[in-house]
C-alpha positions as CSV (number, residue, x, y, z in Angstrom):
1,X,5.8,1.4,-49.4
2,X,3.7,4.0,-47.2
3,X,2.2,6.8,-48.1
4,X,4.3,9.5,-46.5
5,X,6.4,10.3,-49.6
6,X,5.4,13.7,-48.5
7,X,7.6,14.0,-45.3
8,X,11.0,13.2,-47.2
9,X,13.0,15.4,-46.2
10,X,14.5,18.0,-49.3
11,X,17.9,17.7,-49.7
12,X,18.5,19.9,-52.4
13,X,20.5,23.2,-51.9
14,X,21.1,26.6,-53.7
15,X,24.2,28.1,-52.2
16,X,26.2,31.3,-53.2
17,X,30.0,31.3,-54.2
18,X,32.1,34.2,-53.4
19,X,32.1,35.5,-56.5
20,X,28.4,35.7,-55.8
21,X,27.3,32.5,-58.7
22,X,24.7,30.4,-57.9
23,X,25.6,26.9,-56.8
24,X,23.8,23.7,-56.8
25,X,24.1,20.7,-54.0
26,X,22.9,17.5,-55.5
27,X,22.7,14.9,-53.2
28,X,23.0,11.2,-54.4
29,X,19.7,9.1,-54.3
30,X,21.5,5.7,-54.6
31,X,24.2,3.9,-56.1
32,X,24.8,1.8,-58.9
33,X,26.3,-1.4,-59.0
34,X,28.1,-3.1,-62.5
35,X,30.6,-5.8,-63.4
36,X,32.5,-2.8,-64.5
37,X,35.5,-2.0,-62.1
38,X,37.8,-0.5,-65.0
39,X,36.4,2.6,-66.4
40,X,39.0,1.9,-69.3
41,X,37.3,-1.5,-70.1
42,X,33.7,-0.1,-69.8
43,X,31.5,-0.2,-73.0
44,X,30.9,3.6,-73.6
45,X,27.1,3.3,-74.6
46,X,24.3,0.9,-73.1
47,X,24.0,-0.3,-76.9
48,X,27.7,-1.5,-76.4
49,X,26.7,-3.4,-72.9
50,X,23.9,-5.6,-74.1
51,X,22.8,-8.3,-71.9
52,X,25.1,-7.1,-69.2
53,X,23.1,-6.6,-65.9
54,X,23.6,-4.7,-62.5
55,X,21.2,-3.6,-59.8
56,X,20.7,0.0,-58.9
57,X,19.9,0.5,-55.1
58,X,17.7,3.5,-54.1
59,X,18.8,5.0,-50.6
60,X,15.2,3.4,-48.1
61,X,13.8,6.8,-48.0
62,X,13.4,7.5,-51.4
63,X,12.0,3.8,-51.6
64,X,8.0,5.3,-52.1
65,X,9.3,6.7,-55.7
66,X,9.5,3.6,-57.0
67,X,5.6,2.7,-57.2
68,X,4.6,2.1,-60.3
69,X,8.3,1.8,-61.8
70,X,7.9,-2.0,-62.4
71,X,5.2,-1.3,-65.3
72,X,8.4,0.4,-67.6
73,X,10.3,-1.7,-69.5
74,X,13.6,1.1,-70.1
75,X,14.3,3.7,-67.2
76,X,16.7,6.5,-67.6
77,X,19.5,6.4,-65.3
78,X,21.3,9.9,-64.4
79,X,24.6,9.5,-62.7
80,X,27.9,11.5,-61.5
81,X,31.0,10.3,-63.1
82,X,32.5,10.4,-60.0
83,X,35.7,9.0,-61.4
84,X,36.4,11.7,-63.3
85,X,38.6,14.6,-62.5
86,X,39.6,16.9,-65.5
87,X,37.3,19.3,-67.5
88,X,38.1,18.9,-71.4
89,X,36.5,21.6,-73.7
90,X,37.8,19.8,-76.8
91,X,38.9,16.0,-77.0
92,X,39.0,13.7,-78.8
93,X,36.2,10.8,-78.9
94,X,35.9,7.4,-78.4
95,X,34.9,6.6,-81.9
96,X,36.8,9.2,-83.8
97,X,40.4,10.4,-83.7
98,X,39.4,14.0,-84.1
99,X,38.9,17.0,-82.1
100,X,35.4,18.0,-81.0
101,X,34.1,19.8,-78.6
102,X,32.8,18.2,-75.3
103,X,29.2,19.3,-75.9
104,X,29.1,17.4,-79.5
105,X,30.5,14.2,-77.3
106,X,28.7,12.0,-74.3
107,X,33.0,12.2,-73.0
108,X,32.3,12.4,-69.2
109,X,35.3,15.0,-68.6
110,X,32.3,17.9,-68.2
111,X,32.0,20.7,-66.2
112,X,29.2,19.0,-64.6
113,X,30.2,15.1,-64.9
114,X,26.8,13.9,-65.2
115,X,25.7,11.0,-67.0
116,X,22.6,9.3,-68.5
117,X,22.2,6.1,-69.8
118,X,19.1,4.7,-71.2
119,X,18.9,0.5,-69.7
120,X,16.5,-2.3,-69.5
121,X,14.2,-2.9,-66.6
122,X,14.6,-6.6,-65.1
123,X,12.5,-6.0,-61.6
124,X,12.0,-3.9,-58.5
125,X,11.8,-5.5,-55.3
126,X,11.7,-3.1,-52.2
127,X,14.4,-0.6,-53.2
128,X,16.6,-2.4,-55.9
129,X,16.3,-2.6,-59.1
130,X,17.9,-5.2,-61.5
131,X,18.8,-3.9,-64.7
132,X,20.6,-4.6,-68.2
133,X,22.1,-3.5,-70.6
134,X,24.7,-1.4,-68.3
135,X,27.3,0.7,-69.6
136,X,28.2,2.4,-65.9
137,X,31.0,2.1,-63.9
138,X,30.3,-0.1,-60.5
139,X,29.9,2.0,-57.3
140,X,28.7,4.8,-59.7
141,X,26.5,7.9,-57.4
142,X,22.7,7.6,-58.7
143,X,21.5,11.0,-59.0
144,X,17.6,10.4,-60.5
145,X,15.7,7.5,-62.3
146,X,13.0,8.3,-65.6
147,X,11.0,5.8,-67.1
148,X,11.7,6.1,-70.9
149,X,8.0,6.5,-72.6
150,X,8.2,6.3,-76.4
151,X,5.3,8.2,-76.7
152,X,7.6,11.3,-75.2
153,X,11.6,10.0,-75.9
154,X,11.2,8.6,-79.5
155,X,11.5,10.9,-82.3
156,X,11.6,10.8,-85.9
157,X,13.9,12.5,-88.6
158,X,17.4,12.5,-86.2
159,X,20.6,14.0,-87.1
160,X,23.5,12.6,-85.3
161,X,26.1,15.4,-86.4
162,X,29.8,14.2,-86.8
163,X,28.6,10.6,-85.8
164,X,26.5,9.9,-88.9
165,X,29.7,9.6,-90.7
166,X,31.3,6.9,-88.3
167,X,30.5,3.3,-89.8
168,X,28.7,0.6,-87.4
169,X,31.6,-1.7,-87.8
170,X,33.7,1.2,-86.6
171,X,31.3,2.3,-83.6
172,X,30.9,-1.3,-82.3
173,X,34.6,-1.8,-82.3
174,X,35.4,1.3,-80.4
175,X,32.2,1.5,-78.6
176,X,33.5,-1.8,-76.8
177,X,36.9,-0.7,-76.3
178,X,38.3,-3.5,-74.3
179,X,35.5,-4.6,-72.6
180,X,35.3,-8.4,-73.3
181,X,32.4,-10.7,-72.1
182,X,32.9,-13.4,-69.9
């Protein structure tokens, strides 16, 4: 890594729509690469992806950002669900047969089809990083990596809404969905 982090180019836009709204251009960083091909098979939390690994390749000129990376044990990974195509206000979830609305859900069908997922650190060598614990979709868009730090992610005293009344036998068996180790 060299120390001209500095000269990266920004790639970030603000643009105007007719209508005059602001606009956003997020440009991917790098991509993410999983055993999962299906999104209907994919485990729909990290939790429900244990030992299941993947890399994530940052694009060479971001490469610098990941000094100091290797000392983290858990990253944050924020993707685009680029597989996804419709916008649903109220669905229902994977653990539940009831409506709710998409902000009370981690569904993917958003107005902005971002996702995060919170997965295990293996290594960093140059720009990949090995990973587990993966609950992403293989050739997903990276949009931004975050070391989890306990000291600033954990908290205490959580309420989970509608979801602290969904059993754990219940949330591991739909969490999976048809995912099935090999």
């Amino acid at each position: 890594m060299d120390s001209d982090s500095e000269h990266v180019p920004d790639t970030r836009s603000i643009c105007y729509s007719d209508d005059g709204k602001e606009e956003f251009i997020i440009r991917p960083v790098g991509i993410i690469n999983t055993p999962h091909k299906d999104p209907s098979r994919t485990p729909i939390q990290p939790v429900f992806a244990r030992g299941i690994k993947g890399t994530v390749t940052v694009n060479p000129e971001y490469s610098d950002g990941l000094l100091d990376l290797d000392g983290f044990s858990h990253i944050y990974l924020l993707y685009y669900f680029h597989k996804c195509k419709d916008v649903k206000l109220v669905l229902k979830p994977y653990l539940e047969d009831k409506d709710r609305g998409l902000f009370a859900t981690r569904a993917p069908c958003r107005p902005n089809p971002l996702g995060i997922s919170i997965v295990r650190l293996l290594s960093v060598r140059d720009n990949v990083l090995r990973v587990e614990d993966v609950d992403i979709l293989d050739g997903t868009p990276l949009i931004d990596i975050k070391p989890y730090v306990r000291r600033f992610d954990s908290r205490d005293n959580i309420r989970s809404g509608w979801q602290d009344d969904i059993g754990d036998d219940t949330a591991e068996i739909r969490g999976l969905r048809d995912f099935k180790k090999s």
